[in-house]
TILUMBA-473705 format. One record per residue (C-alpha): x, y, z. Coordinates in nm, 2 decimals. Example, Ala and Ser with C-alpha at 12.3 -4.5 7.8 and 13.67 -1.06 7.14 Angstrom:
<rs>
<r x="1.23" y="-0.45" z="0.78"/>
<r x="1.37" y="-0.11" z="0.71"/>
</rs>
This chain:
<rs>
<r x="-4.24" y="-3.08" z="-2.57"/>
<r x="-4.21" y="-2.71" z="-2.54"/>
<r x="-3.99" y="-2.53" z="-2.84"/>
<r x="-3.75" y="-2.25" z="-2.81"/>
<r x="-3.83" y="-1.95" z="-3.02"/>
<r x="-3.55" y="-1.88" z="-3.31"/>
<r x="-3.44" y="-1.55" z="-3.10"/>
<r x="-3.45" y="-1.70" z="-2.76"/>
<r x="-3.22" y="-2.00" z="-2.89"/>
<r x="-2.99" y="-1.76" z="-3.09"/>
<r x="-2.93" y="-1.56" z="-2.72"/>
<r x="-2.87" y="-1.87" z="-2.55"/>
<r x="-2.65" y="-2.03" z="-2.84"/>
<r x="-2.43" y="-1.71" z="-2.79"/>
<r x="-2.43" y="-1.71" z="-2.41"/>
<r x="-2.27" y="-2.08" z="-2.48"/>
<r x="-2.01" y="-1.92" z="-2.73"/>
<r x="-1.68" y="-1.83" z="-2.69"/>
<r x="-1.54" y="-1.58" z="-2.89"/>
<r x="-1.20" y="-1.56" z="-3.00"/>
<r x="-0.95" y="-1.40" z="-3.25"/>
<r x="-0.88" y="-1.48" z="-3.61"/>
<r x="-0.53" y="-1.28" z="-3.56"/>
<r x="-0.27" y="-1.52" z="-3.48"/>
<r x="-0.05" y="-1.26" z="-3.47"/>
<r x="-0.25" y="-1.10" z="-3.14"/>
<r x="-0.21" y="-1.42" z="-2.88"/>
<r x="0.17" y="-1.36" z="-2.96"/>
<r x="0.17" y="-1.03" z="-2.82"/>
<r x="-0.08" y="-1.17" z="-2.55"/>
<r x="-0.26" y="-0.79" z="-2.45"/>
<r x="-0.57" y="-0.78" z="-2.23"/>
<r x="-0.80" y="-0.52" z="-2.14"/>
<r x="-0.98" y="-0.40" z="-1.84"/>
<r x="-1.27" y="-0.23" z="-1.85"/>
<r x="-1.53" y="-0.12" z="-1.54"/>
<r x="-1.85" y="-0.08" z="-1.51"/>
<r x="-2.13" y="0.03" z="-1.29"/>
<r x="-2.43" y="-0.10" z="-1.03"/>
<r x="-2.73" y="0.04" z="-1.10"/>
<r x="-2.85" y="0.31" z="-0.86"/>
<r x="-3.23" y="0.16" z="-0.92"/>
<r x="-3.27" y="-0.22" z="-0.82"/>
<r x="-3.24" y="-0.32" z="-1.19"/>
<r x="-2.95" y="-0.52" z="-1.37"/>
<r x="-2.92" y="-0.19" z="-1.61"/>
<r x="-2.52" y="-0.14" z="-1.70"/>
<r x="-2.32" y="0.16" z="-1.67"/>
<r x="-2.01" y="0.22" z="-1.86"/>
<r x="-1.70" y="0.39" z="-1.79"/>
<r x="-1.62" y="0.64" z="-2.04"/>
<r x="-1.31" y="0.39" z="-2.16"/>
<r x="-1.54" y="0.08" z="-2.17"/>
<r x="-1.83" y="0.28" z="-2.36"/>
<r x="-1.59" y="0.34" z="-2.59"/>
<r x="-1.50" y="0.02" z="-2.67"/>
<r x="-1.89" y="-0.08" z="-2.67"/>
<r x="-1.86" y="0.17" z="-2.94"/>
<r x="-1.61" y="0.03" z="-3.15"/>
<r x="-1.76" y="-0.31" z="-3.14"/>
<r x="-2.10" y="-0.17" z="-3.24"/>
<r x="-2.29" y="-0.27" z="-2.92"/>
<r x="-2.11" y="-0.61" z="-2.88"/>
<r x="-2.01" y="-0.58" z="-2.54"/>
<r x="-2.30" y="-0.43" z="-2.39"/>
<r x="-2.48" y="-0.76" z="-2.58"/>
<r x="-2.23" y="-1.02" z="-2.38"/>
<r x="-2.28" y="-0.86" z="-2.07"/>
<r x="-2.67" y="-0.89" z="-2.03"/>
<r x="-2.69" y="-1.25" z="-2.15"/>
<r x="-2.41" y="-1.35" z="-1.98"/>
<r x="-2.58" y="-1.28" z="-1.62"/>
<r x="-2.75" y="-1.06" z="-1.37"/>
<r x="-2.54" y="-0.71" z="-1.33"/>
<r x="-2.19" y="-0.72" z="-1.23"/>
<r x="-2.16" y="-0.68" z="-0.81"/>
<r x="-1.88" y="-0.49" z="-0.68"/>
<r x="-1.56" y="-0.65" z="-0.75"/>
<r x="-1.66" y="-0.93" z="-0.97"/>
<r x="-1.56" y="-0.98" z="-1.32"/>
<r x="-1.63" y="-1.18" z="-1.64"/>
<r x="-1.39" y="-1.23" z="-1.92"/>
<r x="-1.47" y="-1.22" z="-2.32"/>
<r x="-1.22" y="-1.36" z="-2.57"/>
<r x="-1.19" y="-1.25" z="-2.92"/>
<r x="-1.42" y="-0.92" z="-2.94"/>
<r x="-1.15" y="-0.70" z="-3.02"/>
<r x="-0.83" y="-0.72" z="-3.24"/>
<r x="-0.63" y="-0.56" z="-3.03"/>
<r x="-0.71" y="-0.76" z="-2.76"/>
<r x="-0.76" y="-1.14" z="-2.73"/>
<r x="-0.90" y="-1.11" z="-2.37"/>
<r x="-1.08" y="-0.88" z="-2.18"/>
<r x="-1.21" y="-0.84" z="-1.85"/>
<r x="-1.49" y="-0.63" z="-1.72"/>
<r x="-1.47" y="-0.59" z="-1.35"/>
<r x="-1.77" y="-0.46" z="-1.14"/>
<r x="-1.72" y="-0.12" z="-0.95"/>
<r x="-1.99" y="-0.10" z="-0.74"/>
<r x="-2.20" y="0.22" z="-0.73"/>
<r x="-2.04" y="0.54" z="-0.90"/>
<r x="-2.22" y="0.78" z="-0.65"/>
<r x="-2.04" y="0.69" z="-0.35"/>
<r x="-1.73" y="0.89" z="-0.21"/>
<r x="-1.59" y="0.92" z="0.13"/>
<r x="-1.72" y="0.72" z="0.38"/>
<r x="-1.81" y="0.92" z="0.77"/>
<r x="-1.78" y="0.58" z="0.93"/>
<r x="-1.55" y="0.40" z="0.75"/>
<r x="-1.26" y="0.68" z="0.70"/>
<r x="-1.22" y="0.64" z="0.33"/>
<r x="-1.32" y="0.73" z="-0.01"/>
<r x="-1.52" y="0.42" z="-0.11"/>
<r x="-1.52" y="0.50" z="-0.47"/>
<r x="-1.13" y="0.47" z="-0.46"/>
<r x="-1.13" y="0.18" z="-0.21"/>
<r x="-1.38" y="-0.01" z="-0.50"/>
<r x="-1.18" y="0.08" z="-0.80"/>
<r x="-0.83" y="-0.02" z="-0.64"/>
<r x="-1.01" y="-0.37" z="-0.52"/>
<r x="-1.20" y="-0.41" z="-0.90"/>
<r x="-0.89" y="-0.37" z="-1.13"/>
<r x="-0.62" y="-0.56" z="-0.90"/>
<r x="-0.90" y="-0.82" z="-0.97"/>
<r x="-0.94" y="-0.79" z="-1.35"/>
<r x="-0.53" y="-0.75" z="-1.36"/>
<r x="-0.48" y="-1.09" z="-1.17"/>
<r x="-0.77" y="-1.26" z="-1.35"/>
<r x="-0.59" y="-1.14" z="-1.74"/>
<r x="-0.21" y="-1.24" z="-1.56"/>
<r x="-0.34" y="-1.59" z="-1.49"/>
<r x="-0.46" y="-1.58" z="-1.88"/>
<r x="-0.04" y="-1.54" z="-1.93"/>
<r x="-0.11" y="-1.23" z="-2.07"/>
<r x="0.25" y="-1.00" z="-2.07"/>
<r x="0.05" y="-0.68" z="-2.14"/>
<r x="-0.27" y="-0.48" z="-1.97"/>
<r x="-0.41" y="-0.15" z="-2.08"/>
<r x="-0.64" y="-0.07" z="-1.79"/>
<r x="-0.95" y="0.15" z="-1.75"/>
<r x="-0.87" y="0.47" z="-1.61"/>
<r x="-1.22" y="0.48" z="-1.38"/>
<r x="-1.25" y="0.84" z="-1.38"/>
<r x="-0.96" y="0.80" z="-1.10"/>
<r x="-0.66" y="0.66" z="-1.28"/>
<r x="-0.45" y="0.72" z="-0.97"/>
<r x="-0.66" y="0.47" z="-0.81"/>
<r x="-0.66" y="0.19" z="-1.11"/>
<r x="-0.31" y="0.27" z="-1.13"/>
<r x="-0.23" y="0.18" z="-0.77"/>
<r x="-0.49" y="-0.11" z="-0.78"/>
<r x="-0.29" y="-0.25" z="-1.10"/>
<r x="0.04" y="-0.23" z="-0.95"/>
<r x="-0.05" y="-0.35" z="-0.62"/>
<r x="-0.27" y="-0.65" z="-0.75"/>
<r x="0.02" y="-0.80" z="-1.00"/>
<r x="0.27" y="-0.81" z="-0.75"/>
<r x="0.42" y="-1.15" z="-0.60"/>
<r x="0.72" y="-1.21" z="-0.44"/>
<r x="0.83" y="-1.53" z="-0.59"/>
<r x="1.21" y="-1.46" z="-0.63"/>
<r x="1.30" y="-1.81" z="-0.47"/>
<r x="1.06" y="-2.01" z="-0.68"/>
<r x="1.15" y="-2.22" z="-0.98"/>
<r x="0.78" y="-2.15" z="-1.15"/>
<r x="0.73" y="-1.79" z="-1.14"/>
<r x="0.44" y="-1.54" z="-1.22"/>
<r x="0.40" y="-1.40" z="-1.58"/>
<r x="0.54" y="-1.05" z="-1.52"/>
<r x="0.33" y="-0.81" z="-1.65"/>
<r x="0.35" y="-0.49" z="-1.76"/>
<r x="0.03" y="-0.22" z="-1.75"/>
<r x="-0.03" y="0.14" z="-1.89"/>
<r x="-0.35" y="0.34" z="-1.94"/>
<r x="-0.60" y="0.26" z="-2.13"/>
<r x="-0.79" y="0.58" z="-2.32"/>
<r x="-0.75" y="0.97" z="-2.26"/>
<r x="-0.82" y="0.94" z="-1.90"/>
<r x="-0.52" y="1.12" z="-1.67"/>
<r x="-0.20" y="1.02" z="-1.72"/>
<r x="-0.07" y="1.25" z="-1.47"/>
<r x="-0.31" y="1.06" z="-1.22"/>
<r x="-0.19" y="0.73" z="-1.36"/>
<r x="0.19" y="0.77" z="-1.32"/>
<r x="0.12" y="0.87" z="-0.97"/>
<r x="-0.07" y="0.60" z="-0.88"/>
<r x="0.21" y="0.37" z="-1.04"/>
<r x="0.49" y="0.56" z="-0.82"/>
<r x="0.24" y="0.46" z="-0.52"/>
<r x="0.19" y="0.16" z="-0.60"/>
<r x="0.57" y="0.07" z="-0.68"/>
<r x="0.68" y="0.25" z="-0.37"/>
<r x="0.45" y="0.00" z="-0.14"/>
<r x="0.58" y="-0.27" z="-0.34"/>
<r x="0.93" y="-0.20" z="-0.32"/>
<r x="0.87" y="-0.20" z="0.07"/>
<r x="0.68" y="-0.58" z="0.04"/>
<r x="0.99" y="-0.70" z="-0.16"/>
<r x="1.21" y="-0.61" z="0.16"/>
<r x="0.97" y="-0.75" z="0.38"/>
<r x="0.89" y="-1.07" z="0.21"/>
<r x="1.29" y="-1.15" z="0.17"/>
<r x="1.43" y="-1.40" z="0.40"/>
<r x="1.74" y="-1.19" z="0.63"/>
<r x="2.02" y="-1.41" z="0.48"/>
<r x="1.94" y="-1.22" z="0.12"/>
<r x="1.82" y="-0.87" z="0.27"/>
<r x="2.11" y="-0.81" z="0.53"/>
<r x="2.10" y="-0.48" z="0.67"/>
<r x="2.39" y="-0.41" z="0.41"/>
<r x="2.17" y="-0.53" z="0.09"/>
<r x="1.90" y="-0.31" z="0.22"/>
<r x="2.08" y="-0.02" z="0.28"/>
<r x="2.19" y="-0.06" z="-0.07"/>
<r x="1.83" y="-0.13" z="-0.22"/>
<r x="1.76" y="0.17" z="-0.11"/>
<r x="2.05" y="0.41" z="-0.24"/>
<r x="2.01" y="0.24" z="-0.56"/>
<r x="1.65" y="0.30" z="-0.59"/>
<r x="1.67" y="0.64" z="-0.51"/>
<r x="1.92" y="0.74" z="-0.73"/>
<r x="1.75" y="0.90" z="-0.93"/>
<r x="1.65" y="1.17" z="-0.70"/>
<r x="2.00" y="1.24" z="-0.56"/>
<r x="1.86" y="1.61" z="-0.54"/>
<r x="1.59" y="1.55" z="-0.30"/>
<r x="1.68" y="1.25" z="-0.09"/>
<r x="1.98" y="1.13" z="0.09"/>
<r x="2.03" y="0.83" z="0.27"/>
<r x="2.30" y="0.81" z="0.51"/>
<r x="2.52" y="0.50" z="0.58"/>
<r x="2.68" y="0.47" z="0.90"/>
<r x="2.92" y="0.24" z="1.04"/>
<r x="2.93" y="0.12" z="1.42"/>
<r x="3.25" y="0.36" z="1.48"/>
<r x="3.00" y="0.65" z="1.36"/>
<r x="2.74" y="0.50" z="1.59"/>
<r x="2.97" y="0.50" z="1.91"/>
<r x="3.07" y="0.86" z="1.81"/>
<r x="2.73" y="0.92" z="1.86"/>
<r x="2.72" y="0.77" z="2.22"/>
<r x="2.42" y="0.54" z="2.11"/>
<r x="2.42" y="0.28" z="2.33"/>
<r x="2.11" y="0.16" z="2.35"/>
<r x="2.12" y="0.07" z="1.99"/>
<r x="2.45" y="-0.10" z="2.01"/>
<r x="2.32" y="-0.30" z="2.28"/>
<r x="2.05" y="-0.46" z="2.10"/>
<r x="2.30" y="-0.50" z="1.78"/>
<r x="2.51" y="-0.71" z="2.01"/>
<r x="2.26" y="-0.92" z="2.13"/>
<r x="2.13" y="-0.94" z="1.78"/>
<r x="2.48" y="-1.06" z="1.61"/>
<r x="2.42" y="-0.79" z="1.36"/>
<r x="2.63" y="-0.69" z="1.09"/>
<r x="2.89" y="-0.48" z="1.31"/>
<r x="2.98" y="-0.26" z="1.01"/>
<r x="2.61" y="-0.21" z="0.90"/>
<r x="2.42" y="-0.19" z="1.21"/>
<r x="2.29" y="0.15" z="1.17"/>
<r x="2.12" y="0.03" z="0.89"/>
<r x="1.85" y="-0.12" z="1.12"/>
<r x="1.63" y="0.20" z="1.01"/>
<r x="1.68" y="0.43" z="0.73"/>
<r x="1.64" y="0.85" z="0.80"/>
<r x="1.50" y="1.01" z="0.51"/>
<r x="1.60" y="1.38" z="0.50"/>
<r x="1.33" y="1.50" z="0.29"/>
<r x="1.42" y="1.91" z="0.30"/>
<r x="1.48" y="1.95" z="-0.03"/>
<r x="1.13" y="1.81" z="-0.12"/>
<r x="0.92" y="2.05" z="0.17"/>
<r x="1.15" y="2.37" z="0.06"/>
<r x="1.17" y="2.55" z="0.34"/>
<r x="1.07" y="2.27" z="0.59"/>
<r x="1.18" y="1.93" z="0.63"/>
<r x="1.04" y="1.59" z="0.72"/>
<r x="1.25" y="1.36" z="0.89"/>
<r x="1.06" y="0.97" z="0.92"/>
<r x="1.27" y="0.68" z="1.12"/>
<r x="1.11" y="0.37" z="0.97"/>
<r x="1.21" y="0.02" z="1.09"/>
<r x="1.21" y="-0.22" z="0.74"/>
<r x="1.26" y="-0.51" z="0.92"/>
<r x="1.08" y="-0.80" z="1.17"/>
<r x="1.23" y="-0.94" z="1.44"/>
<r x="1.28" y="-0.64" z="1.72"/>
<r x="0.90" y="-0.63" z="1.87"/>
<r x="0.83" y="-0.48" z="2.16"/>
<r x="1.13" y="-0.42" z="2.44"/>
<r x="1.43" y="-0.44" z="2.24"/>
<r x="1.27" y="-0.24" z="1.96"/>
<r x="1.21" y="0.07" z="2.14"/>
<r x="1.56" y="0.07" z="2.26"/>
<r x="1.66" y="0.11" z="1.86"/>
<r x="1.40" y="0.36" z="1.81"/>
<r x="1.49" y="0.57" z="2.15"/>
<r x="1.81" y="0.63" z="2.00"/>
<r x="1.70" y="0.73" z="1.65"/>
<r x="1.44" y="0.96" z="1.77"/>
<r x="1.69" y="1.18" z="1.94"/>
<r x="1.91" y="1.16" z="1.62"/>
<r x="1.60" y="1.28" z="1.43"/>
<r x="1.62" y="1.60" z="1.61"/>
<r x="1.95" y="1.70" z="1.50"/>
<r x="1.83" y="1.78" z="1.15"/>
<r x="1.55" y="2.06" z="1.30"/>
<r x="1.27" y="1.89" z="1.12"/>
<r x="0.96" y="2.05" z="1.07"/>
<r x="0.78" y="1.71" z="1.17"/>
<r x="0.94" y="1.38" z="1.34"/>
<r x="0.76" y="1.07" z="1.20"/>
<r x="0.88" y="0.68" z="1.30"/>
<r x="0.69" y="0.36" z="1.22"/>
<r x="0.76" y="0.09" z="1.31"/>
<r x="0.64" y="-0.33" z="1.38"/>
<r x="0.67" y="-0.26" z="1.77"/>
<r x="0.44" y="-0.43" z="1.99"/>
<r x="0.18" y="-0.75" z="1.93"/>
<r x="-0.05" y="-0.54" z="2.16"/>
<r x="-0.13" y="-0.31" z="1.89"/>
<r x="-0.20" y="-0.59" z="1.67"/>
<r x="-0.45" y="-0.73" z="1.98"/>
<r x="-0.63" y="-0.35" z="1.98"/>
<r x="-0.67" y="-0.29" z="1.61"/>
<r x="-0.64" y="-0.62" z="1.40"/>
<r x="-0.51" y="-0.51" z="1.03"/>
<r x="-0.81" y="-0.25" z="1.02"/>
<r x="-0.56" y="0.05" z="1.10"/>
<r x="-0.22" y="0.16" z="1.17"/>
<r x="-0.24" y="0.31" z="1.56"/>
<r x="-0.12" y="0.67" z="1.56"/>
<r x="0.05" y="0.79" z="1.85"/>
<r x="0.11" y="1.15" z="1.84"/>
<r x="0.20" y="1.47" z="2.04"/>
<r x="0.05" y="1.71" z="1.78"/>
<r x="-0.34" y="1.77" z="1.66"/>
<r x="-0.19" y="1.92" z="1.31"/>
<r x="0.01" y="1.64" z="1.28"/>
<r x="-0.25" y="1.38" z="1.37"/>
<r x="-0.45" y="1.57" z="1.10"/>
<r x="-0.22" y="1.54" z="0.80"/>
<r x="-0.19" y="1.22" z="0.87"/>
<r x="-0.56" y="1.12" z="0.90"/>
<r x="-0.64" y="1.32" z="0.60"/>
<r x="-0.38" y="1.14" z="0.38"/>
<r x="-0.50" y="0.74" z="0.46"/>
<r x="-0.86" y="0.85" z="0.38"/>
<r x="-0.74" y="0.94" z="0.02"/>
<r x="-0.50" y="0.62" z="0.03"/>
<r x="-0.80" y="0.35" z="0.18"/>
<r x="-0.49" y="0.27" z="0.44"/>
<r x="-0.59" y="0.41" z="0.76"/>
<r x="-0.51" y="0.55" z="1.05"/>
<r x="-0.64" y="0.57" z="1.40"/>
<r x="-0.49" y="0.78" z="1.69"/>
<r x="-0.45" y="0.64" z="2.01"/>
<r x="-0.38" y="0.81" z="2.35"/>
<r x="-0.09" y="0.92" z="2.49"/>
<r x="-0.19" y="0.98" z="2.85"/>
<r x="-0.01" y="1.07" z="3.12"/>
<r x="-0.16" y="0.75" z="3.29"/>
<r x="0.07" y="0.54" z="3.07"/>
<r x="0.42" y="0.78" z="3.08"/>
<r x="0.40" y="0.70" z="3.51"/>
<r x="0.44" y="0.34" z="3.44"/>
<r x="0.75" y="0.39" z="3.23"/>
<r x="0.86" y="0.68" z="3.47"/>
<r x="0.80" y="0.46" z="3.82"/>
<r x="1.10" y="0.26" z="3.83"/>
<r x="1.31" y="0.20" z="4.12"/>
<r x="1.64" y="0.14" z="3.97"/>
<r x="1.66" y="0.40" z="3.64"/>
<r x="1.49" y="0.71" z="3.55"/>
<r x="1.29" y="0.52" z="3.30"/>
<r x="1.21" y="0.18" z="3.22"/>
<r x="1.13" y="0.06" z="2.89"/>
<r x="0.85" y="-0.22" z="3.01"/>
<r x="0.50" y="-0.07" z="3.13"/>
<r x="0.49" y="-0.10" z="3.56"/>
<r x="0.20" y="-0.29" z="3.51"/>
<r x="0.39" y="-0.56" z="3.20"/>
<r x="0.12" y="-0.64" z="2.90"/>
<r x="-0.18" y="-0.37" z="3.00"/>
<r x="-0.19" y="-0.14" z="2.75"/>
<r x="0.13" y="-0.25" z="2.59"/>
<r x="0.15" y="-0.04" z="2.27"/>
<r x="0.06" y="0.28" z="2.54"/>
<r x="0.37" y="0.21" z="2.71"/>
<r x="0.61" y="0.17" z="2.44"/>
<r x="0.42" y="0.51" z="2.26"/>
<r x="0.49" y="0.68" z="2.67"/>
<r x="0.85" y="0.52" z="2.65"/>
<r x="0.94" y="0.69" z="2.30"/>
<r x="0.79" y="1.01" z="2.40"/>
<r x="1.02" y="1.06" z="2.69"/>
<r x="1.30" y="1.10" z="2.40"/>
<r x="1.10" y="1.38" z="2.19"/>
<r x="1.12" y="1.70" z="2.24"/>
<r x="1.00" y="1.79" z="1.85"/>
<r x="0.62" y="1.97" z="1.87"/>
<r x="0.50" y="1.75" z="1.61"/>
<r x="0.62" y="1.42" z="1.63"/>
<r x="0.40" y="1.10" z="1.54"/>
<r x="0.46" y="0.72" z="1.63"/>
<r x="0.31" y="0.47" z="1.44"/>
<r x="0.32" y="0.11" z="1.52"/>
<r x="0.23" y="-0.08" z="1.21"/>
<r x="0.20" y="-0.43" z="1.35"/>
<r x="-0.15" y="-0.53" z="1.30"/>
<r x="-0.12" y="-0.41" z="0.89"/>
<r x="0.19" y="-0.58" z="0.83"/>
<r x="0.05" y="-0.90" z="0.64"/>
<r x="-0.22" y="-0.92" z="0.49"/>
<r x="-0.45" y="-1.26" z="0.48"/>
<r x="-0.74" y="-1.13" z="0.29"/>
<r x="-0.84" y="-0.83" z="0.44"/>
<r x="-0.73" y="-0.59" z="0.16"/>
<r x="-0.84" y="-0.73" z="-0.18"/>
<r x="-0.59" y="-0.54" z="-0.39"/>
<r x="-0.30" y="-0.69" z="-0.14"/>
<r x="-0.20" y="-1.07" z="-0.24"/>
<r x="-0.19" y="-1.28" z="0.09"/>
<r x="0.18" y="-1.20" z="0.29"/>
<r x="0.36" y="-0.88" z="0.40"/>
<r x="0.12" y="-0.57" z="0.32"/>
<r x="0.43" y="-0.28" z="0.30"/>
<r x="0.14" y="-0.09" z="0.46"/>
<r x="0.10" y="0.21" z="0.55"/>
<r x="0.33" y="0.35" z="0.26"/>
<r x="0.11" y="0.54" z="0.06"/>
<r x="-0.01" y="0.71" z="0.34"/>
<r x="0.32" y="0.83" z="0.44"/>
<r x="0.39" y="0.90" z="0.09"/>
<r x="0.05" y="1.10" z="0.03"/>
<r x="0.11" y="1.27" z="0.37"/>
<r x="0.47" y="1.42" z="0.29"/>
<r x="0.33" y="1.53" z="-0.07"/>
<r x="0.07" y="1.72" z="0.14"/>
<r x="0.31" y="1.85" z="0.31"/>
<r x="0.49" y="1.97" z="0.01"/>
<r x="0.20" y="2.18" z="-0.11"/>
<r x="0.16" y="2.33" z="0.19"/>
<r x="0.54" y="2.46" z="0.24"/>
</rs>
């Protein structure tokens, strides 16, 4: 019988060990940690710290870097192990793999990579520590705590609001001196996407078009200075002779008072100065396709009336976007290169992307060749090309030089495409949007 030497069995006795803390007082509070760390650019299992998780090695004299070679080969992209007890601050912490530090963005893929790994990692750490019941997680800035921010925010949510057993809610901040300026952002991101999954994931009967035009004012109270939202009642909308969008509303039994509240304009002149940004986005399922476009025909050439500087709408319109693209991409649709540009340039920061598709004349004659009306709202030839019709269809009421349509129908749930999204309504592409009108902002 072979023997095991006294060091050999003392590193295997510890890779069996659990460690955990002598402070009662700690699981009361019930912190976590997440720290990252990264693959080797040689095919070795050597470790890389973060500057936050080296850190901590430090404090604990060396402990950490000790766990993590006996406990297994080098941590891959995305995975994570969990140690209990190393620190008295923190009863549990979890080390999440980020993959190689020397990537960035991606010619092929359209994103940063780097960003798209460290959202994915600590969205996995934070769900791991929140299934610990843990209340409160400092998390590893990355050297991109915008991106760990957004990853933490958008990893803990869950829409459980009509469930007796409910997630531990959880609250996160940054761990370290990494940027805090960077970390709030990412946490206005991250809540702002959220905010938009909450409306998507609640049944109609609790978000009536009333409820969610009130969400919304309440929410953005705050920054009464910079945004208004405008409520309008069906008098206001007959005023405005829209009668393509009260014929849908009738057809749709909508609230009569409210029904203007199908999409929300967002005057956003205050926050681009000198320019302004109006964007026409439908919150709601439900009006695919034909009767959709109707809605949006009207608000398109409401839009105009505030002179924007840019005309952007998105909307869940037709299932044939979701046939061309899947949930890789929102399709852009768009009259304008510099628009198309902004746009483009803001979802590869974000990891949600965007891909242009055309607007030829080819599909504005089968919306213009109708017998009976100047325009028709179905393609001549019915489901070919469907999305390029209803894009021809919308164009026909812009007259704006930079106006984009995006139909958001393939990225509005998520399965398990996007790691740092929980399976269920995405509230993609919001950070784009958001990311795009801050671009604009510096630019103004």
């Amino acid at each position: 019988m072979r023997l095991l030497s006294g060091a050999v069995l003392r590193a295997t006795m510890r890779h069996r060990c659990r460690y955990f803390s002598v402070a009662q007082n700690n699981w009361n509070v019930r912190k976590g940690l997440v720290l990252g760390v990264y693959e080797s650019e040689k095919e070795d299992d050597s470790l890389h710290l973060t500057e936050s998780a080296a850190g901590v090695d430090r404090v604990l004299s060396g402990k950490l870097t000790e766990l993590l070679k006996i406990s297994g080969p080098g941590l891959k992209k995305g995975k994570s192990r969990v140690f209990y007890g190393l620190h008295e601050d923190f009863p549990c912490i979890a080390v999440v793999g980020l993959g190689r530090n020397s990537l960035g963005v991606c010619g092929t893929e359209y994103w940063d990579t780097c960003k798209e790994n460290i959202r994915a990692a600590i969205a996995g750490g934070c769900r791991v520590l929140q299934n610990h019941v843990l209340t409160h997680i400092e998390v590893d800035g990355c050297n991109d705590s915008q991106s760990a921010a957004e990853g933490a925010v958008l990893g803990l949510f869950t829409y459980d609001d009509l469930k007796t057993k409910k997630k531990t809610r959880v609250t996160t901040q940054l761990h370290g001196s990494g940027c805090v300026s960077g970390w709030e952002k990412g946490v206005l991101y991250g809540e702002g996407q959220n905010l938009a999954r909450y409306l998507m994931e609640a049944p109609a009967n609790h978000v009536t078009p009333s409820v969610f035009a009130d969400t919304i004012t309440n929410r953005l109270a705050p920054y009464a200075d910079h945004v208004t939202v405008h409520k309008r009642s069906q008098e206001w909308i007959e005023e405005q002779q829209m009668g393509a969008f009260l014929s849908v509303s009738k057809g749709d039994r909508w609230e009569g008072s409210s029904v203007f509240l199908r999409f929300l304009v967002w005057s956003a002149s205050c926050l681009l100065e000198a320019s302004s940004l109006v964007c026409i986005l439908s919150p709601r399922g439900g009006q695919h396709g034909r009767r959709g476009r109707l809605i949006l025909a009207d608000a398109l050439c409401y839009a105009h009336s505030f002179n924007p500087r840019a005309i952007v709408n998105a909307a869940t319109l037709t299932g044939a976007m979701d046939v061309a693209l899947g949930s890789a991409a929102t399709g852009v649709f768009t009259n304008s290169d510099w628009l198309w540009e902004q746009l483009h340039k803001a979802s590869v920061v974000t990891g949600d992307r965007v891909w242009r598709m055309p607007l030829f004349q080819h599909y504005t004659r089968q919306v213009t060749d109708c017998q009976l009306a100047d325009l028709n709202n179905v393609g001549k030839y019915s489901r070919s090309g469907g999305a390029c019709t209803a894009a021809a269809f919308l164009r026909e009421f812009v007259t704006a030089p930079h106006w984009a349509h995006l139909d958001i129908a393939g990225v509005m749930t998520n399965k398990d495409e996007v790691p740092y999204l929980k399976k269920g309504m995405s509230g993609r592409p919001t950070r784009t949007l958001v990311e795009f009108a801050a671009g604009l902002a510096n630019q103004a």
